[in-house]
N, C-alpha and C positions, 0 to 999 in steps of 0.2 A: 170274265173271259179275257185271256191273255194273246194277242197275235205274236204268230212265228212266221218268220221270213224263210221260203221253199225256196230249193233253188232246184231246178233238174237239169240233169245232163245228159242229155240225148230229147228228139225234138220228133221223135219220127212214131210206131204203133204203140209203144209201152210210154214210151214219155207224154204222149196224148192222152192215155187209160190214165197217169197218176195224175196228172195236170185237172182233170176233171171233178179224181176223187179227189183229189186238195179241195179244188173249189168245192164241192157237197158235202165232203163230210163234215161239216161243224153244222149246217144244217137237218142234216140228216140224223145225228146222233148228239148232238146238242152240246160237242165236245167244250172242257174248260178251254184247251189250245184251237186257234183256229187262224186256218192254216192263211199267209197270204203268198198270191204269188209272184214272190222278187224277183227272181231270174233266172233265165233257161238259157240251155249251151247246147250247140249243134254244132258241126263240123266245120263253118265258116260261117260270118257274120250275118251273110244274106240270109242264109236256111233259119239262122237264129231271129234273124228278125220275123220272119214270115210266122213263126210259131209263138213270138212275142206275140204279136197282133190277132193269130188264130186261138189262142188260149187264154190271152188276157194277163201275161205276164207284166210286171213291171218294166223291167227292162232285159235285155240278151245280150249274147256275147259268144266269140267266135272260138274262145277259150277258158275248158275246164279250171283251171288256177286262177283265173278273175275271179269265177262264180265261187271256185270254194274258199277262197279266203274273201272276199267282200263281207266287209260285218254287217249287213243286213241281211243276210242270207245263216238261216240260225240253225238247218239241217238242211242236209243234200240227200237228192233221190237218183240212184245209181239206173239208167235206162239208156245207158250206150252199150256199143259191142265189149264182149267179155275183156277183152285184149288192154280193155281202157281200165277195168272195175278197179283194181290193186292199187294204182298210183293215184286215183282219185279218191279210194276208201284213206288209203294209209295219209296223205293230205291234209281229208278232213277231219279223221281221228287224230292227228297231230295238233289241230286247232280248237278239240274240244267236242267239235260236230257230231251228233248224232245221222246214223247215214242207213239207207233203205237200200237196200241193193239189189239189181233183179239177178235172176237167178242164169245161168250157172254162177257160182261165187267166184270170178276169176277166170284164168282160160288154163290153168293147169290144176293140178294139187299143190306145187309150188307156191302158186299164188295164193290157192284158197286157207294153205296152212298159215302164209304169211298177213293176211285179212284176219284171221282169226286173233291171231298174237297181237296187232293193232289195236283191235275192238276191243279185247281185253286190258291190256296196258294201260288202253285211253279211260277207262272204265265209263264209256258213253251208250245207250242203248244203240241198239243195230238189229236189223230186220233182214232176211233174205225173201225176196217176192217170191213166194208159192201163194197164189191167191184163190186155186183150185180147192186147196183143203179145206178153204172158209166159209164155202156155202150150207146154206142151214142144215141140209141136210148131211151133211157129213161131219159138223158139229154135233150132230144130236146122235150119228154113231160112233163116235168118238164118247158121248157121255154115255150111251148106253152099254159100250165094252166096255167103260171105267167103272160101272155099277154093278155089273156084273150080269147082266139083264141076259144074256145067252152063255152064261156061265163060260167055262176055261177052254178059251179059245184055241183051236187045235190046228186051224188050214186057213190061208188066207191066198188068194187068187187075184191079182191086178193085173191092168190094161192102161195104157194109153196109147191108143190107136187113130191113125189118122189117111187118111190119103190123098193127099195133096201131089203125094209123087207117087200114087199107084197106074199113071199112065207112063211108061216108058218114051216115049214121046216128049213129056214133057222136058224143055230146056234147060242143062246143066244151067246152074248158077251158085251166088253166094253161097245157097243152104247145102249144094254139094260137095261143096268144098272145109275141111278141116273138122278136126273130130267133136269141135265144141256146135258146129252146127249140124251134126248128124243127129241120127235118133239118140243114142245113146246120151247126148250132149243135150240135145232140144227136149223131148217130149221123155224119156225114161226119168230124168230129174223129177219133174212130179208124181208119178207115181212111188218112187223110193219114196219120197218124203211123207206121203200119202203112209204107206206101210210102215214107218216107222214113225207116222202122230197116232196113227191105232190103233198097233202090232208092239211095239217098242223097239229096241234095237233088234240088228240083224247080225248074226254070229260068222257066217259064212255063205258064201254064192256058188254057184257053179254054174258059169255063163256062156251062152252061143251069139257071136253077132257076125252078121252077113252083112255084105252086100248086092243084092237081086240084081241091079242094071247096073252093069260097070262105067259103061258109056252111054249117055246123052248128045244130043242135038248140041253144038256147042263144045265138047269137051269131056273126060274124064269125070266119072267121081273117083272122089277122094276119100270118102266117108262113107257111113253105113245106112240100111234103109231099114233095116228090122234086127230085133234081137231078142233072144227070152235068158232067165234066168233060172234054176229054183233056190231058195235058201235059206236056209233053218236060221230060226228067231232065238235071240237069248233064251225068250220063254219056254223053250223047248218045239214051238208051235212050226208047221211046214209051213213053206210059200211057194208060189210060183208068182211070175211076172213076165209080161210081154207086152214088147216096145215095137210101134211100126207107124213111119210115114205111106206105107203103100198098102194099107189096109184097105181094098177098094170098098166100099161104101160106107164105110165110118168116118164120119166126119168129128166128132168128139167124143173117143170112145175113151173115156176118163172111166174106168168101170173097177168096181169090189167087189167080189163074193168073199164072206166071213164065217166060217162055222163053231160054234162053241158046243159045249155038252149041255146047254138048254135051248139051244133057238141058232137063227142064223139071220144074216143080213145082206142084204146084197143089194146094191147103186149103182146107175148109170150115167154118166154128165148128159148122154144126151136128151136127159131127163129129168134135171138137175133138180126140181120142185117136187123130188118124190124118194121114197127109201121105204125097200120091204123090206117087214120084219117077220122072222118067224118063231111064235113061240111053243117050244113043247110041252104044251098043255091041255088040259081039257082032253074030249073023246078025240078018238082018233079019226072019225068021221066028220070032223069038224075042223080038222088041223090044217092049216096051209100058208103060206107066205099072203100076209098081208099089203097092200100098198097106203100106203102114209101119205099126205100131201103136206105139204109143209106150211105151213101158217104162224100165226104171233103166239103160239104156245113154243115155238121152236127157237134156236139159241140165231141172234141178230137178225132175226124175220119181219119184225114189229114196228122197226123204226123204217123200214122201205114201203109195207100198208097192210094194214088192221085186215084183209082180206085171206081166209085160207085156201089156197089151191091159187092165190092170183098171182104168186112167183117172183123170184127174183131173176135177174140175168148176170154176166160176164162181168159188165161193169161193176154192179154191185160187188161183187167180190173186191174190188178194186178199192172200195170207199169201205166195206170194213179193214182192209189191211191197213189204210190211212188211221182209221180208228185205233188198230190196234199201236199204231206207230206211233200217233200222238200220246196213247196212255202210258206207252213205256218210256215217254220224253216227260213225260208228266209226273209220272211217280217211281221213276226211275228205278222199274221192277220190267226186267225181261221177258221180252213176250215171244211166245214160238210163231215162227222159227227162226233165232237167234244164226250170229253169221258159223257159230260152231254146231248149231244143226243142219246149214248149209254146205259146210266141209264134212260133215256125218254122211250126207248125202255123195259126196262127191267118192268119200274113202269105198262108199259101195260099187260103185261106177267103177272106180279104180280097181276092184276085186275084180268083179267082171268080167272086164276087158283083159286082167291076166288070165284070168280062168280058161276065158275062150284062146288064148295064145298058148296056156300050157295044157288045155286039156286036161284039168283036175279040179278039184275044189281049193276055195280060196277062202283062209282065215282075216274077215275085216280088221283085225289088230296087226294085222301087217302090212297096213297100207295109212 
């Protein structure tokens, strides 16, 4: 076992969730690299300290550029606002660093193009935080459409749905303000990536994004509260997608339906320890979508507990993407989703958002 010095940047609900998985995953998965934590960076020295002390850090600091250049600090975890990710990615890629980054990749395309070109150059592992697509079950539909187990996939249907602002009422704030905190920015990013770890790339969008409540308690929005898209896959296969913070009673509506010419599939997050399959076989009086529960037969379930149907949660997802982070610092083979499947992501976004401006469909290779 070899210790690596973490450093994170940002102290507040994501820099909390990786701070955690640092500390567990090397017990959890029995990783060669195991993680410790050197120092965390928050917006001024006080806040950095209190998170020092709350999470068990080594030491903190009231700025990004102490933490990324201190040579004890032997990867960086990207958990500040988007505005920040670029100059602290290109930084630490400048120094060597391997760097985790949450997701959105940057606050424009600008940026996310320019993280990419970094990451590569540097030729160091790099991660973008989508921690949703890691749960078991959505691993094991990931291996199931690669085997072909509901044959040639023809229709794919996502959701990530929430309502958090489905009261009008509620008070404008940070999240209403600019387009990287809107739906489009916030909650649509996983889903795309979603569709394209299962689906594979995506050829073209034709996109609608609204605004529901223009005005709030407090002030203007500035950004969007829902959007859908549909859009045909390299593979020839349709999609559709839809994105919404005011979805009123979804609270984590992370959801797939998948149809192939043998079977189908379809997942719910707020169900996240389960996944029905359907296979077309056997009599017809007997045919139906099955429910699965997920257990230590199922991909990274085993190492969390030997029990089937007794689940994982939120967190976990958190402590396999540490895993996955450390094996690509380890064997210095890239693990999805790299920071240019996070710009993949982003070029869809960027279709979208034209589409719904021009009213037409939009080719992903022109963005």
């Amino acid at each position: 076992m070899t210790q690596i010095g973490i450093g994170i940047c940002g102290g507040g609900y994501m820099g909390k969730a990786h701070a955690v998985a640092m500390a567990s995953v090397g017990a959890v998965f029995n990783t060669a690299l195991r993680p410790r934590l050197e120092m965390v960076c928050a917006s001024t020295p006080e806040s950095a300290q209190r998170y020092q002390e709350a999470y068990g850090f080594e030491r903190s600091t009231g700025d990004w550029r102490a933490l990324v250049s201190d040579p004890k600090v032997d990867a960086v975890v990207i958990a500040s606002p988007q505005e920040t990710h670029r100059d602290i990615a290109e930084a630490a890629f400048a120094l060597g660093k391997p760097v985790l980054c949450e997701k959105p990749l940057g606050a424009s395309m600008t940026d996310g193009a320019a993280m990419v070109a970094a990451a590569e150059a540097a030729g160091v592992p790099n991660m973008v935080g989508f921690n949703y697509v890691r749960t078991p079950a959505t691993q094991f539909a990931r291996d199931l459409i690669a085997r072909g187990e509901i044959g040639d996939v023809t229709w794919f249907r996502g959701e990530h749905t929430e309502d958090f602002y489905a009261d009008p009422d509620t008070p404008a704030s940070w999240r209403t303000q600019g387009v990287a905190n809107g739906t489009m920015g916030d909650l649509a990013p996983h889903m795309v990536n979603c569709a394209l770890a299962l689906m594979g790339p995506i050829s073209k969008v034709l996109g609608e994004v609204e605004t529901v409540h223009a005005e709030r308690p407090g002030g203007l929005v500035t950004n969007d509260d829902h959007a859908q898209m549909m859009c045909r896959f390299e593979s020839g296969a349709m999609g559709h997608m839809y994105f919404s913070r005011i979805a009123t009673g979804r609270k984590m509506g992370y959801a797939y339906e998948i149809t192939g010419t043998k079977g189908a599939i379809r997942f719910d997050q707020e169900d996240q320890n389960a996944l029905w399959l359907y296979r077309m076989e056997g009599p017809e009086a007997t045919r139906g979508f099955v429910k699965i529960l997920t257990g230590p037969a199922h991909p990274d379930y085993e190492p969390f507990c030997q029990g089937p149907g007794h689940g994982t949660g939120y967190q976990d997802q958190i402590i396999i993407e540490a895993r996955d982070f450390l094996r690509a610092i380890e064997t210095g083979k890239a693990v999805f989703p790299t920071f240019r499947d996070g710009h993949e992501v982003n070029r869809v976004i960027a279709a979208a958002l034209a589409s719904n401006d021009a009213k037409t469909w939009k080719n992903i290779n022109s963005f």
